[in-house]
Structures are given as structure tokens and as C-alpha cells.
N, C-alpha and C positions, 0 to 999 in steps of 0.2 A: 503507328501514331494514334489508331485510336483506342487502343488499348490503350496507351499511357493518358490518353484524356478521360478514359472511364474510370483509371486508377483514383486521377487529381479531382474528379469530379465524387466518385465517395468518398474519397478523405480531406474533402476543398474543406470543411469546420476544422478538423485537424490540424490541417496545414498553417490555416489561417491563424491558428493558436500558436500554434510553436511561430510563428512568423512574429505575432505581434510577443510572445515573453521575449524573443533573442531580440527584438526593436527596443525593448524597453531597458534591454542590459546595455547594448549599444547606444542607446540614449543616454542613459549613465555615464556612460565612459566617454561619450563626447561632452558632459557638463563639464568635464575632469581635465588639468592641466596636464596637455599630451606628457611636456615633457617629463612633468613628476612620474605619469603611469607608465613611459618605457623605465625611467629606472626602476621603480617597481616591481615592472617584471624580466630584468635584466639581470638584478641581483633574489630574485627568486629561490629560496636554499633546496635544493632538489630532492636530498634527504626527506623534508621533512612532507615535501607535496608525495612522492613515493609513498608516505606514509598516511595521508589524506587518503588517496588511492585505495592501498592497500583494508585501510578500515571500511569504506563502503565496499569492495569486494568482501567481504568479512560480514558485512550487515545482509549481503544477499544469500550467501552459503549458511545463512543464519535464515535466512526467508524459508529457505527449501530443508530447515534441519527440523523448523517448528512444522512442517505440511509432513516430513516423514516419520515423525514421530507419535501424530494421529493417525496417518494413512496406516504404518506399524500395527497401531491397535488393532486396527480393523481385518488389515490385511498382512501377517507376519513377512511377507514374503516381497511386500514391494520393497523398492532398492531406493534408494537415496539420490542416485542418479535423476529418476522422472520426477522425485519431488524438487530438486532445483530447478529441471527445465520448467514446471509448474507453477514455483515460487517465480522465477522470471517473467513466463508469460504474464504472471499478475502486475510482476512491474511494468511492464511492457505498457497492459491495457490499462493499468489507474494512470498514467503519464499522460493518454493522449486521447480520455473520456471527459466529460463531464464528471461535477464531483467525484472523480476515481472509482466512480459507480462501474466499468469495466471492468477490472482485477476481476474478482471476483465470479462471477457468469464466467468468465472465459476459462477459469480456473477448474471450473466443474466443468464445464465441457469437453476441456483437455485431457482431466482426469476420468473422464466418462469414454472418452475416446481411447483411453488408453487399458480401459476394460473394467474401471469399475464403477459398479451402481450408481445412478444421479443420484440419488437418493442419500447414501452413503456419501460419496463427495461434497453433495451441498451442506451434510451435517460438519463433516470434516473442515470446510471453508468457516464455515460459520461459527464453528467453536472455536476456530483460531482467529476471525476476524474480531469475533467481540473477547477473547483476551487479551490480544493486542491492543484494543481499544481503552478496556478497562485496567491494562498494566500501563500504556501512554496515560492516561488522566492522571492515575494516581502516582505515578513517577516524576508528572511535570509538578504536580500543587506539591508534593514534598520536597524535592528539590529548591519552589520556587519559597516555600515556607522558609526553609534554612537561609536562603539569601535576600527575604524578604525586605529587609531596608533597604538594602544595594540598588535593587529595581525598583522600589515604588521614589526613590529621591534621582534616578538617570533614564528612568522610561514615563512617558507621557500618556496618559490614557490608560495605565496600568487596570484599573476597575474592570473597566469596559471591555480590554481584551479577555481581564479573567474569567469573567462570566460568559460573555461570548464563544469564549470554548470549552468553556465545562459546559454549559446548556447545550451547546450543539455535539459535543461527547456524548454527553449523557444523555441526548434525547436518542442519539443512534442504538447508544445499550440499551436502551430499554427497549429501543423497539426489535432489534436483536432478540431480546431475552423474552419478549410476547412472542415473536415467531417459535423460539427453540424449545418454551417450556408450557405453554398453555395454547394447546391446539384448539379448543374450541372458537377462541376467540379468531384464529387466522382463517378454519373455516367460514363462521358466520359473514367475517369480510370477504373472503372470496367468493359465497353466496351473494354479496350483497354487490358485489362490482361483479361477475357476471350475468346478471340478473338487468341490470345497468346497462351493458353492453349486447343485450341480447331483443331488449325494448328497444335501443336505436340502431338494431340490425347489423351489430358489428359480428357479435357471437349467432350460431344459427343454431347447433345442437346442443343447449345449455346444459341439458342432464350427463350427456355423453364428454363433455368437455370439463362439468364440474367435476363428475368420478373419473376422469383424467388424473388430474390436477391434487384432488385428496389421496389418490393412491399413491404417487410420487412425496407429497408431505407426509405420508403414514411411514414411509421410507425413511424419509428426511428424520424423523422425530422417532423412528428403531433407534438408528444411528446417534442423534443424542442422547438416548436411554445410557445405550452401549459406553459411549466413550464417560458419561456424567457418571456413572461410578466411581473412578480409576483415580481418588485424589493424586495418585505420584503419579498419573499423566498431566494432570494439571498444573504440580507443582514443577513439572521439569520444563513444561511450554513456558508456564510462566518466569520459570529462571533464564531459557533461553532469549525471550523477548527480551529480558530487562538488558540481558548482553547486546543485543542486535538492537535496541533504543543508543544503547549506550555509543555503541559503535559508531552509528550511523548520526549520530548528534557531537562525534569528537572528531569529527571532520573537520567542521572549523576552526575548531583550535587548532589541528593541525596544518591549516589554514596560515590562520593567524602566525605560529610559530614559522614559517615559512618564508614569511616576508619579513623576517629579524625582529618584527615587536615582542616585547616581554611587558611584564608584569600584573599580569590576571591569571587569575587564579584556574585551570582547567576545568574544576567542578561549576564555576560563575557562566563558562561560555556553555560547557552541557545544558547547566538550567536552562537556559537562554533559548537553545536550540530546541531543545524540545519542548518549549513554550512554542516557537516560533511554528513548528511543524503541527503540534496540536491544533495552531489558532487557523494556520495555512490547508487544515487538511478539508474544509468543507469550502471552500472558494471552490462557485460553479466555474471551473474554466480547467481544461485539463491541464497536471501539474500544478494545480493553483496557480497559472500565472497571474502576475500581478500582486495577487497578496502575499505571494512567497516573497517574490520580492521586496516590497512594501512593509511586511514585518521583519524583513531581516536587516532590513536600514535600521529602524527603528531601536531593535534590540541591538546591534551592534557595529552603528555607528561610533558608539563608546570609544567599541576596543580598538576598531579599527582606523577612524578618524578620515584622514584623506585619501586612505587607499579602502573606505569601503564599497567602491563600485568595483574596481577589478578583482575584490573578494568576494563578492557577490557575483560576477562573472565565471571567476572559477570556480564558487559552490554548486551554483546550477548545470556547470559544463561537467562536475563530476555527478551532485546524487540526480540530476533528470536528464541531460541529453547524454552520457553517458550510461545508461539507465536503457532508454532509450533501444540506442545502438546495440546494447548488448540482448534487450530483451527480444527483439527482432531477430540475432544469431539462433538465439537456445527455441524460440516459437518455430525458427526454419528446421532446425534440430529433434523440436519434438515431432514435428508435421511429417520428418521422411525417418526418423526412427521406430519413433513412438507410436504412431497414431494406426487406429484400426485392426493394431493387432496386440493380443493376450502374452502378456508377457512372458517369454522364455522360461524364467524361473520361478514361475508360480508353482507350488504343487497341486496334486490333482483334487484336493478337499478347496483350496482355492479357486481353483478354473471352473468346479461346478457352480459355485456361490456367485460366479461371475457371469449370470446370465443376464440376459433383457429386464428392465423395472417390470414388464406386463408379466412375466411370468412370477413373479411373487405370490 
């Protein structure tokens, strides 16, 4: 019993989160005339949700194709295998952090645990998280150019969300692109914040702690060196994002096509969706609750009309608590296959490269 209360008790913010997004879907669906919503989801076309399904499975194996295709560069020998488990943990942890600021750390840690360099996997994270970012920005404003009358005469506050997501995009690229390409500048800051922490007694051995810390970033930015060469590395991640945007934003339409509506066009509800996820991805609250939601009314209340709350039930039950569930199988997965040990099929110019960051 009191294990299960230390459990509830470090994940009570978590919990609390996932507790109030499913309140507020459930609160949707109780605005909603019951009756209309059992028919709704009574004549549900099975086909076409199988294939909702089907597409975000396809967006996660798309997760773990762009982490093994860097990890590749580095490491010929790792398997495709540990970068999905990888790619999951990340969804796992951006679902049930603050601003999705979890993926990420947990992703190099996994991948550090699984034998290689912090160093090397934070470079590898990072040049796939700010391509992802930089292929989301500019796939949503081109897409939303092309449809650009459609939304600025059925969406409200059109402006306001534009900007608010490309500023908070693009303030992350850049800050991204200061860490990966101009080391000076992330030293001087880490000089200047433990220097900070070291006057109100938080840090105690500042020299010992800052040559810590630069040796692991001298790491971090080899590994940038390394992969920033390799334009057809870059152009193949960025090919596969744009599939695994795609994928995972033609869910609603397939959605949509689900519960027999027609007449919109599939590239209309893409825009939409990766408008939606763009604008949803910095909401401090894990999963973006609330403003997942709250933008998805908005953009596609349109199409969906009176059934958009049990649309909005079943987008969330498939790309985040489905999500969810599965990221927590492949983390248990990584933890008793993966973890702590050198991978089998490494060869032995690999397993040497694969020692401690201190020994560098």
C-alpha cells in the first residue's frame, strides 16, 4: 500500500493532468445531445477508424525511423529496433511532462543506457528535434498559404494563432541552433548560471562541476560537427518528417470520414491539423491539455459540426492516451531488454568508441 502511495504521490502533477484533459473531453460530451452521440458512435464505419489507427502507428515507426537514421550515422551497427523503443519513450515522456520538455532527456538517457555516448545522443536528439520543428513550421505556413482564404473567412483569431506559433517555433529553433552551432555563447551561459548558483550555495565545486559540464557539450557539438556534414542525411530525415507530419495530422480526416461525413477536401483538414498541433505544442500542461483541445474545436468545428466533441474524444484517445499506453509497453521493453547492456551486434571498432563520456 505504500508503495502504491509513493507511486501517486510522484506522479500526483501527472495524474492530475491526465485527470483534468479526460474531464474536459467528458465535459464536452456531456454539453452534447446523448442521444445524437450514441448514434454517432453506433454507426461508426470501422474501416475507416482502423485506418485512423493504423496512420498514428505509422507516425510512431516513423518516430524511431528518423532517431535510427542519425543514430546509423554515428553508429553503423545500431538496429532500428532500440530507436523505436527510443522514439516511444519520447512519446511516452513529452505526453505527461510540462511543455513536452521530457521526450527528449529521457531519450538520451535511454539511448545512453543502451551504450552510447551522452554526448553523441544529445547531438543526435537535438538535430532531430530542431528538424522536426523547422519541417512542422514550414509545412504548416505552406499548407496554410494554399488554403489561406478558407481559414482566415471560418477560423476566428486567425492572426493571433499565426504568430503565436511561429514565434514560439521559432524562438525554440533558435534557441536550438545557439546551443548546436555556437559554443561559445552556451559556455559563457553556463559560466554565468553556475557562478549564480554557486553564490547562493546551491553548486559547491564550481570549477569541478563547470569542466564537468563543457566536456559532455565538447561532445555534444563533435557530434554535431559529424552528422552537419552529410546533406543526404539531412535530406532523408527531412523527407521522413514530412511523412510522419503527414501521417499523424490524417488522422482526422480519417476521423472525419469515419462517421460518414464528406465533403472537405483531405489536404484542408491536414492544414488544420498541423496548424492545430503547431499552435498546441508549447501549452505548459503535459499533452497540451486544454489547448489541444481548445484548438481543435476551433479549427474543426467546421467539418465536424455536432459531432465535434466525440471527435475530439476519439483524436485524443488515439494520438495521446493511446500514446500513452503504448509508450509505457516499449519503456518496460527498453528497461528489461535494453538497458545497461552493449549491444549484441555491435562490432568491436563500435564497442571500443562506446566507452564512458570521462574517458574522451
Amino acid at each position: 500500500m505504500s508503495k502504491v502511495k509513493h507511486v501517486i504521490k510522484k506522479n500526483l502533477f501527472v495524474i492530475i493532468t491526465l485527470s483534468i484533459s479526460l474531464g474536459l473531453l467528458i465535459g464536452f460530451l456531456m454539453t452534447q445531445d446523448q442521444k445524437s452521440l450514441q448514434e454517432i458512435f453506433t454507426h461508426l464505419e470501422p474501416g475507416w477508424m482502423f485506418a485512423a489507427v493504423f496512420a498514428m502507428l505509422l507516425t510512431w515507426f516513423l518516430e524511431g525511423v528518423c532517431n535510427w537514421l542519425l543514430c546509423h550515422h554515428l553508429y553503423p551497427e545500431w538496429t532500428l529496433r532500440r530507436s523505436i523503443v527510443v522514439g516511444m519513450i519520447g512519446i511516452l515522456y513529452n505526453n505527461i511532462t510540462p511543455f513536452s520538455t521530457g521526450g527528449q532527456p529521457m531519450q538520451i538517457y535511454s539511448m545512453h543506457k543502451m551504450g552510447m555516448k551522452t554526448g553523441k545522443a544529445g547531438a543526435i536528439i537535438a538535430v532531430k528535434t530542431l528538424t522536426y520543428q523547422c519541417v512542422m513550421v514550414t509545412y504548416s505556413l505552406v499548407l496554410m498559404i494554399f488554403h489561406l482564404h478558407f481559414f482566415q473567412t471560418t477560423v476566428s483569431n486567425l492572426s493571433f494563432l499565426t504568430i503565436f506559433g511561429v514565434l514560439t517555433n521559432g524562438a525554440f529553433i533558435l534557441l536550438v541552433l545557439l546551443f548546436s552551432i555556437y559554443p561559445p555563447f552556451v559556455y559563457r551561459l553556463i559560466h554565468g548560471v553556475l557562478h549564480l548558483l554557486e553564490r547562493i550555495h546551491v553548486v559547491h565545486d564550481f570549477q569541478a562541476k563547470y569542466d564537468d559540464i563543457v566536456l559532455k557539450f565538447k561532445v555534444f557539438h563533435d557530434g554535431i560537427r559529424t552528422m552537419g556534414h552529410s546533406l543526404k542525411l539531412y535530406a532523408c530525415v527531412c523527407l521522413v518528417t514530412i511523412f510522419q507530419i503527414t501521417f499523424n495530422s490524417i488522422v482526422t480526416y480519417f476521423i472525419f470520414l469515419s462517421f460518414g461525413l464528406r465533403g472537405t477536401g483531405m489536404w484542408v483538414m491536414i492544414a488544420a491539423q498541423v496548424f492545430v498541433n503547431m499552435i498546441a505544442s508549447f501549452v505548459p500542461l503535459p499533452g497540451a491539455s486544454g489547448g489541444a483541445e481548445i484548438s481543435f474545436g476551433m479549427f474543426f468545428h467546421m467539418f465536424f459540426r455536432g459531432a465535434t466533441a466525440p471527435a475530439m474524444l476519439i483524436w485524443r484517445m488515439i494520438t495521446y492516451y493511446f500514446g500513452i499506453i503504448l509508450g509505457c509497453i516499449f519503456a518496460s521493453i527498453g528497461n528489461h531488454k535494453y538497458s545497461a547492456a552493449i549491444p549484441d551486434d555491435f562490432s568491436e571498432k563500435d564497442l571500443s568508441d562506446l566507452t564512458d563520456d570521462s574517458d574522451e
